[in-house]
C-alpha positions, 0 to 999 in steps of 0.5 A: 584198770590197767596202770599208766607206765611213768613217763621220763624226761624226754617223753612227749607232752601227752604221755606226761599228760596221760600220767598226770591223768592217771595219777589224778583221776584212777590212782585212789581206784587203782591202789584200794578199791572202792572202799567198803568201811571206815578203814578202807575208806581212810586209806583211800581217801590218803592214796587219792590224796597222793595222786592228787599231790603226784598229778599236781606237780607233774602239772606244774612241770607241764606249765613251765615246759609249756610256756618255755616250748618255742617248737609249738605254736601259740594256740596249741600252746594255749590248747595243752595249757587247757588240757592241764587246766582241765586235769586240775579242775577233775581234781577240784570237780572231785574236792567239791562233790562230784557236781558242777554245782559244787564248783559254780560258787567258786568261779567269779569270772568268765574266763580262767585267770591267767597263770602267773609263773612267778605266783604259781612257783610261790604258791605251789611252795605253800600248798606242797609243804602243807601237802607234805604234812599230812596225806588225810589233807590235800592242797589244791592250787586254784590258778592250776585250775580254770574255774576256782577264782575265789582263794589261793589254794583250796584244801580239802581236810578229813584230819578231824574226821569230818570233812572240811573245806578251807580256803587260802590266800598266801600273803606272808611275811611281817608286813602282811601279817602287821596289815591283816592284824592290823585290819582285822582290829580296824574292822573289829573296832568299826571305825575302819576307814579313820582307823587305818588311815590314821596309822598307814601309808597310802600303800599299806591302805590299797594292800588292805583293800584287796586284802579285804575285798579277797575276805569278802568274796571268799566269804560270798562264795564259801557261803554258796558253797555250803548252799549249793552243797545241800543241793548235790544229793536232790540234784544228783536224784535227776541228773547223775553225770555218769548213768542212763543220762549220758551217752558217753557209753555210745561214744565209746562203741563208736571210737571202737568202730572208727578205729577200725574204719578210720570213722563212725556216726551215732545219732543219738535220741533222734536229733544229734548227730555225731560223726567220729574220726580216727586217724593218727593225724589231726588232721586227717581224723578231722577230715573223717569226723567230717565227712561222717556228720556232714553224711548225716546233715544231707540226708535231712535235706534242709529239713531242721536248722542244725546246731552244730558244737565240738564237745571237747572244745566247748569243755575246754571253755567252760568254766563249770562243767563235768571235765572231760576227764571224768567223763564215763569213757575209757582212760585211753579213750579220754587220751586219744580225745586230748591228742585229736587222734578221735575227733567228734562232731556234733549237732543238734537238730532244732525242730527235732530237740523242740519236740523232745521239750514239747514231750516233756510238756514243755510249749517251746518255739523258736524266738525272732532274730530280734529277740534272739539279739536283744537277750544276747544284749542283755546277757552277755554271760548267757548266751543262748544256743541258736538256730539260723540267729533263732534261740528257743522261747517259752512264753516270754522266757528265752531259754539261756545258752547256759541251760543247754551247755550240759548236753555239750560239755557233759554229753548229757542225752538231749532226751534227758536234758529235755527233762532237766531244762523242763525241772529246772522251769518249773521247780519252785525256788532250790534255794529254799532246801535247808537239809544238809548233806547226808555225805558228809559234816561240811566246815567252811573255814577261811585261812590266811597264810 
């Protein structure tokens, strides 16, 4: 690894990304190591702490600098406000067990919540005192991210050895700290409603309601957590985001090739297609991106209906997924992704992808254009993947877009996803594992500020 030159004032968007990158993602690595005993594992986890503080505020900075950009236009406005979302959410995928399954809890909506300027410069005072205080915590501030819904700011805390998870909501002053006593003792009492009532304002009362509603779903979703934290190690046994199962490391020799050729293809487990494109323009890498993958698409003749996907757009979308900054390519690789000088087009053979399902004993078939519209009806938040309006049936089961997502936005091989989405089927219920993590002594703790 190779350190990142700190940007000053009046470098571009990107370099100050890089940096936040950097600092979030290699900084532990780059300082001590990997970590062999409990000494050098106290120092590591300190100095990933302090990138992760570093890379936080070099993030808030690049959302206020963002939103004041007039130069740029809306939607690439939106574009690098993502791009920033995605840095903190690597730092949150770090946090919650290097697992999508460890951040799902956390995300109650479909959508990232939108930031707040006046809230993120409120909250970010908390969560950088608290920061401050100790390097053996860190505060993780959740509108920073796109998929933490649930909490103010998550704070990871190894200050009594154990690692502990603790969420916050930052309400202060005399008024929020008399209404949450206040509520607290009209809950402890059981009479609530008649409670409350009696003693507050209309105003005070819907304060409390979504003081209340907040303790509740933080409770429902720490209570996933904890549940979907002892899943991590035997999930992990099938499907680790960075081993033979990723194809990250055939997108790396490609980049190298389209740098040198202006673009490359890959065919991956004989039914994606990829086409890469290099170019310092955008557009023109979009153009040679292009021009590789619809190469691919003739020479199949009308053979297979193609699915065709943009993974570091369908990343940026998704709520829970291994970020793209994480993924097991270069830094620099993952930094000419975010510019577009590298784009990447994808698609996936249907008839082709069937077959690998079938391999795996699995009797997949193509459902009607009826059924397709009706699941997508029913299932609003779970779209399936389709070919030609057709989305793939087992029996009676359309299998929900949400099952293939991880081929898109974790470069997962299809191969590979054939074999999980055939797991997942035919396992029997995972919320019936009761061992605990061997990782780590997990406490959940709910705090009020």
């Amino acid at each position: 690894m190779t350190k990142v030159q700190q940007p000053n004032a009046d470098s571009d968007f990107f370099s100050k990304w890089h940096y936040a990158l950097w600092k979030a993602i290699n900084f532990g690595h780059e300082m001590h190591g990997s970590p062999t005993d409990k000494k050098t594992m106290k120092a590591f986890q300190r100095q990933c702490h302090r990138g992760f503080d570093h890379a936080q505020k070099l993030l808030l900075e690049l959302v206020m600098e963002n939103r004041l950009n007039n130069s740029i236009t809306p939607k690439e406005q939106k574009y690098r406000e993502l791009l920033i979302r995605k840095v903190a959410d690597s730092i949150a995928y770090s946090i919650c067990g290097m697992s999508p399954s460890g951040l799902a809890p956390w995300c109650t909506q479909q959508t990232p919540i939108h930031i707040d300027l006046q809230e993120l410069e409120f909250t970010s005072k908390c969560a950088c005192k608290l920061n401050s205080d100790s390097k053996d915590q860190f505060c993780l501030i959740a509108d920073l991210t796109s998929c933490i819904h649930a909490c103010d700011i998550l704070r990871i805390d190894f200050r009594e050895g154990a690692q502990r998870i603790s969420t916050m909501e930052v309400k202060t002053g005399p008024k929020n700290d008399e209404l949450y006593k206040s509520l607290m003792d009209g809950v402890g009492k059981r009479v609530c409603q008649h409670y409350l009532v009696e003693k507050h304002t209309v105003k005070d009362l819907k304060q409390m309601r979504r003081m209340l509603s907040q303790i509740t779903t933080n409770y429902k979703c720490t209570t996933k957590f904890l549940r979907n934290l002892q899943k991590i190690p035997n999930e992990m046994s099938w499907y680790p985001a960075y081993s033979s199962r990723s194809f990250a490391p055939g997108i790396s020799k490609a980049i190298a090739s389209a740098m040198e050729l202006g673009a490359a293809g890959v065919l991956v487990d004989g039914c994606l297609l990829i086409g890469l494109g290099y170019s310092k323009d955008p557009v023109e890498a979009a153009a040679n991106a292009n021009l590789i993958y619809d190469g691919f698409e003739k020479r199949l003749d009308g053979e297979s209906e193609v699915r065709r996907f943009s993974p570091i757009k369908d990343n940026l979308d998704a709520m829970v997924c291994v970020p793209f900054c994480v993924w097991n390519l270069s830094l620099d690789e993952r930094v000419l992704l975010a510019r577009r000088e590298v784009v990447m087009k994808c698609g996936l053979i249907g008839d082709r992808f069937l077959k690998l399902l079938k391999e795996n004993n699995c009797s997949f078939e193509f459902a009607t254009r009826k059924e397709t519209a009706l699941y997508k009806q029913q299932n609003p938040g779970k779209s399936p993947w389709e070919w030609d309006h057709r989305a793939i049936k087992l029996g009676n089961l359309i299998v929900g877009g949400h099952l293939i997502q991880p081929l898109s936005t974790d470069l997962v091989h299809p191969a590979a996803m054939a074999e999980i989405i055939c797991a997942k089927l035919n396992e029997s219920d995972m919320d019936d594992i009761e061992s605990a993590s061997p990782n780590a002594s997990i406490v959940i703790n709910f705090e009020y500020l």
